[in-house]
Z-matrix of the N, CA and C atoms (Angstrom, degrees):
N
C 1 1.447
C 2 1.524 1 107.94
N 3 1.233 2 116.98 1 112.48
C 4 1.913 3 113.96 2 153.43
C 5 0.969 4 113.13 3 -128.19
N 6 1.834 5 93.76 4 140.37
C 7 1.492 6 117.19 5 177.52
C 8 2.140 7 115.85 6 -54.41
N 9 0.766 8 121.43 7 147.85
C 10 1.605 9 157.36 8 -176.87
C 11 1.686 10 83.38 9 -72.84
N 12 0.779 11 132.07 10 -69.86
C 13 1.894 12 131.54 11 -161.51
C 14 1.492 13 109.56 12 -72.50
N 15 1.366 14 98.94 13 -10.55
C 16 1.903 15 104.60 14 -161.62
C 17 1.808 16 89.31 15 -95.85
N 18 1.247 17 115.68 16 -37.79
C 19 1.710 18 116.37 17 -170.84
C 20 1.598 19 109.96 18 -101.81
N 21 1.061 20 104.91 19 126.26
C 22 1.623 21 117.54 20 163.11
C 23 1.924 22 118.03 21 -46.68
N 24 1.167 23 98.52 22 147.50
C 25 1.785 24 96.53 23 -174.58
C 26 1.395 25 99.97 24 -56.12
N 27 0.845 26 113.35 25 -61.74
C 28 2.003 27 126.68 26 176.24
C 29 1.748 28 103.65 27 -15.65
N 30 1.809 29 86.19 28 -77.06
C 31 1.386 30 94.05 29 170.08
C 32 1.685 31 126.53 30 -40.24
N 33 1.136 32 127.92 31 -71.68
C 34 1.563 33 135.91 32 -177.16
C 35 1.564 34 106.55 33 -23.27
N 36 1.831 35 99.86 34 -62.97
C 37 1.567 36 117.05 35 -172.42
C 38 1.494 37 108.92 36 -43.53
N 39 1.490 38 112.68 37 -47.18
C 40 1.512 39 120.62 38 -172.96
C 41 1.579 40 105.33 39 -69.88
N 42 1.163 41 114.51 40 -34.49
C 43 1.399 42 106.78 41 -178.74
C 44 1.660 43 113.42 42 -85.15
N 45 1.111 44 103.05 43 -5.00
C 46 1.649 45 111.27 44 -176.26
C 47 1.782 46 103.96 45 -78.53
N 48 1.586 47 107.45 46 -60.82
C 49 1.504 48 123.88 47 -176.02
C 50 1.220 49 91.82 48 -49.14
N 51 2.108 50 127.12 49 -63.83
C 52 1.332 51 117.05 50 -145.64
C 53 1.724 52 98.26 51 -57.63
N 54 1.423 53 112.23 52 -26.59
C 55 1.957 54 97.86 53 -151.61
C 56 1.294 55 97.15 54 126.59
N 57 1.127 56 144.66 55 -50.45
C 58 1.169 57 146.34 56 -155.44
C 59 1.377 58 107.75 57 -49.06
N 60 1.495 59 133.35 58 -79.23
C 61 1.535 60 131.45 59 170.79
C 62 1.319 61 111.28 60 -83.10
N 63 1.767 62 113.41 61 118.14
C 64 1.616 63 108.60 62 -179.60
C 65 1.865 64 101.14 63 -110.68
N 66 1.324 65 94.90 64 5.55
C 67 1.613 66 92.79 65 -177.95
C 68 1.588 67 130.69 66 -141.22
N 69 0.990 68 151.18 67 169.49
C 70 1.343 69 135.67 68 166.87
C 71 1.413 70 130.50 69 -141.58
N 72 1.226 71 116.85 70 133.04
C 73 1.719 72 115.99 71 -157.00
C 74 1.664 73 111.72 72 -104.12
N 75 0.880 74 123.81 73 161.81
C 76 1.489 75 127.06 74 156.95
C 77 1.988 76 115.31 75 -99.71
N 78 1.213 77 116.49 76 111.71
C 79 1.390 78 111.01 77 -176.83
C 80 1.313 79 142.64 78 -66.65
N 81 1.993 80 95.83 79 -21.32
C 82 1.006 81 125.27 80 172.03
C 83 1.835 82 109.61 81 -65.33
N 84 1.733 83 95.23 82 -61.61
C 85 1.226 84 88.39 83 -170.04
C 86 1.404 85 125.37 84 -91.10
N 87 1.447 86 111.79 85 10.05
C 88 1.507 87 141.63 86 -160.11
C 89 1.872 88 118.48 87 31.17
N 90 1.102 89 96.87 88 58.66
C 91 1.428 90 117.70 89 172.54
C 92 1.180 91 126.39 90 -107.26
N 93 1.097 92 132.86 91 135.74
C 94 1.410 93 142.81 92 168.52
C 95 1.191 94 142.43 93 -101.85
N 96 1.337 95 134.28 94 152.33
C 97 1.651 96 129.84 95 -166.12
C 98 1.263 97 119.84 96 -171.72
N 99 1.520 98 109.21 97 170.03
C 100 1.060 99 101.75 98 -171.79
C 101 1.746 100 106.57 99 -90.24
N 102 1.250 101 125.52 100 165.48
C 103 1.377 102 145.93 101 -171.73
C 104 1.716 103 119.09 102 -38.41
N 105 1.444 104 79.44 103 -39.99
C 106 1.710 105 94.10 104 -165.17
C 107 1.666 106 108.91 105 -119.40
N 108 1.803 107 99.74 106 35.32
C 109 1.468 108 103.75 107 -165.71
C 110 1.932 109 80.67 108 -91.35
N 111 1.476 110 108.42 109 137.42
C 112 1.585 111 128.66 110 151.62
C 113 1.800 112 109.08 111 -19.70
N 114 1.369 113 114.74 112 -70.38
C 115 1.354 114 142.92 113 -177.02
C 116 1.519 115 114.85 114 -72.19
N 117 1.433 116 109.56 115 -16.27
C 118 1.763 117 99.47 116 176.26
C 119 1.901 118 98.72 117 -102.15
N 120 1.503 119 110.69 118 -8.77
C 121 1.790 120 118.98 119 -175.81
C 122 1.251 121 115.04 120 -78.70
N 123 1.764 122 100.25 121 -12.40
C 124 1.692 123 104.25 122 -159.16
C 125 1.736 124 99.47 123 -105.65
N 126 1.226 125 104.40 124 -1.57
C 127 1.421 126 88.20 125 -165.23
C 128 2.046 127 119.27 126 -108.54
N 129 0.986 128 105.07 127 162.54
C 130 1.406 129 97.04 128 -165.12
C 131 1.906 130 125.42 129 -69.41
N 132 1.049 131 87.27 130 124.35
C 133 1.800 132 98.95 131 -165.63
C 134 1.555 133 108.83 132 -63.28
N 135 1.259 134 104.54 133 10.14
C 136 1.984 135 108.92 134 150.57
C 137 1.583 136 114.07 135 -69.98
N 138 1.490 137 84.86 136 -44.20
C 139 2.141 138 99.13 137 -175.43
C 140 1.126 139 97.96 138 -81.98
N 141 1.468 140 146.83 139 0.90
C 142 1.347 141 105.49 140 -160.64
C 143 2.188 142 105.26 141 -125.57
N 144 1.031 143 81.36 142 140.63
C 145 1.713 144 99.45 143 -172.44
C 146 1.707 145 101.03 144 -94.45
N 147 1.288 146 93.52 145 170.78
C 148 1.706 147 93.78 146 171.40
C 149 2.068 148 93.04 147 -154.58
N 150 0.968 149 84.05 148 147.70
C 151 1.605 150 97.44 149 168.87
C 152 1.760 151 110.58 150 -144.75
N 153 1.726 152 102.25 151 165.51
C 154 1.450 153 86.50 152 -158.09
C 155 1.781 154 85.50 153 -92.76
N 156 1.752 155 125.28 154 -36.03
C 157 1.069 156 99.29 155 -167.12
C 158 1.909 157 105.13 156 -108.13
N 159 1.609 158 91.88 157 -166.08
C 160 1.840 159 90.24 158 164.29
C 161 1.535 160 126.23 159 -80.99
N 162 1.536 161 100.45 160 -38.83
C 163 1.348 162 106.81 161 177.58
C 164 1.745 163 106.51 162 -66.26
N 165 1.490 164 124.66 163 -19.79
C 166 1.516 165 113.53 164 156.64
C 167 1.712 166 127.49 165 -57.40
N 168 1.198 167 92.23 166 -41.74
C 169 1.623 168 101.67 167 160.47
C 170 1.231 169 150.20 168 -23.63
N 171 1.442 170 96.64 169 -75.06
C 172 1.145 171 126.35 170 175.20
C 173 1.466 172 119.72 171 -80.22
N 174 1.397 173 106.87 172 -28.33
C 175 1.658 174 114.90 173 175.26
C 176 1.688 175 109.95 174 -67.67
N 177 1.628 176 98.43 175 -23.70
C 178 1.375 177 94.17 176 -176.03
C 179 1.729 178 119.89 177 -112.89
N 180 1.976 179 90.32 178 35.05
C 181 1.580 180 99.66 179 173.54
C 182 1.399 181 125.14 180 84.76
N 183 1.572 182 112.58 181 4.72
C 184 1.312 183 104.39 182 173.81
C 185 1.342 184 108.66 183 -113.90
N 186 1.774 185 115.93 184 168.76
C 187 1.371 186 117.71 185 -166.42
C 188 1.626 187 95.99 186 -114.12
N 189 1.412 188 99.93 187 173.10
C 190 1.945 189 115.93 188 171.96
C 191 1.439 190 111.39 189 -70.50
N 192 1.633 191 103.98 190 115.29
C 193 1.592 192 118.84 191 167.90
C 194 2.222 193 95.76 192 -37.14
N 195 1.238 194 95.53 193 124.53
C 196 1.625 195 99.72 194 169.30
C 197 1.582 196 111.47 195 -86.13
N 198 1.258 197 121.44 196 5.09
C 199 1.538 198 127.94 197 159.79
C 200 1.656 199 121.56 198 -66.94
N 201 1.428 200 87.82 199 -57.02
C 202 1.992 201 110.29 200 -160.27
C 203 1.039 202 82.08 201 -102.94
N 204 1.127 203 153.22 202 -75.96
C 205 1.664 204 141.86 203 -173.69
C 206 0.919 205 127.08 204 -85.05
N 207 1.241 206 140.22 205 55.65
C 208 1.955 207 132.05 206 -168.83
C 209 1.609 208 104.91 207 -83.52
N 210 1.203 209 133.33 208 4.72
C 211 1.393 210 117.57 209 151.58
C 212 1.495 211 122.07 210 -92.91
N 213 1.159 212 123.38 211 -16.82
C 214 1.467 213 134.17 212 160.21
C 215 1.860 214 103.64 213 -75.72
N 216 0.608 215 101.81 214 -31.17
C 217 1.669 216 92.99 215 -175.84
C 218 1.637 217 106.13 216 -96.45
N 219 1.411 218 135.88 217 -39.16
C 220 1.474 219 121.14 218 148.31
C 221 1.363 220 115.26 219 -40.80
N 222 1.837 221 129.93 220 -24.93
C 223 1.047 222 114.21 221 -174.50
C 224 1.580 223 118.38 222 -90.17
N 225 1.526 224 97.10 223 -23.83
C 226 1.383 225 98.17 224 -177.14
C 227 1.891 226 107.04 225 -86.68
N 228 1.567 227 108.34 226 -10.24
C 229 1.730 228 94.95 227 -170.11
C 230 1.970 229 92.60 228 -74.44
N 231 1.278 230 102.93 229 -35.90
C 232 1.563 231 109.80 230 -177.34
C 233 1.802 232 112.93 231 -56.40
N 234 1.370 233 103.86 232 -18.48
C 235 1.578 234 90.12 233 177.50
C 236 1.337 235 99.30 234 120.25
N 237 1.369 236 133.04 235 -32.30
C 238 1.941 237 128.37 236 -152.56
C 239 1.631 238 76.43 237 -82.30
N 240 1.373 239 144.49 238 -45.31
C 241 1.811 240 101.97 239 -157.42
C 242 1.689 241 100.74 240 -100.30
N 243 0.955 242 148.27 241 129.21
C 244 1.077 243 155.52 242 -149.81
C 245 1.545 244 110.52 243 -101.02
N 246 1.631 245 125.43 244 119.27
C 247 1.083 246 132.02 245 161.80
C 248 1.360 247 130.60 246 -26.09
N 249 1.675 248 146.87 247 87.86
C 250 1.374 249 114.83 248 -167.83
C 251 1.336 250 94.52 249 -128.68
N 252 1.619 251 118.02 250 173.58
C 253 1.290 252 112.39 251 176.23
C 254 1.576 253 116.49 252 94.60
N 255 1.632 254 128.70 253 -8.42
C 256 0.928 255 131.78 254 179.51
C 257 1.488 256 125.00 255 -87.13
């Protein structure tokens, strides 16, 4: 997981192209999404985390943006992806 305030824009981009961050979280609300979700663009880059995979995600307690992923997030409100990290 790295924080959004800790990396330079420069930086992010480079880590975006290499692979490195494939996702982006909110810390506040500990949610996750995909890159190019509407709802992860709008929010303030104090809150916002990035990790490169899902299983980083979720290990670190956050759930699926119900925007950009609503079949991962029906799966996790139902119980199949499991809360961890809390």
């Amino acid at each position: 997981m790295m924080a959004h305030v800790q990396l330079s824009d420069k930086k992010v981009r480079s880590l975006i192209r290499s692979g490195n961050i494939r996702f982006g979280g909110n810390k506040k609300l500990r949610i996750y999404g995909l890159l190019s979700c509407v709802s992860g663009k709008q929010m303030k880059a104090a809150n916002r985390t990035f990790f490169a995979t899902e299983q980083e995600a979720i290990a670190a307690g956050y759930r699926p943006c119900g925007h950009c992923m609503p079949a991962l997030y029906r799966a996790w409100k139902a119980g199949a992806i499991p809360a961890h990290g809390r």
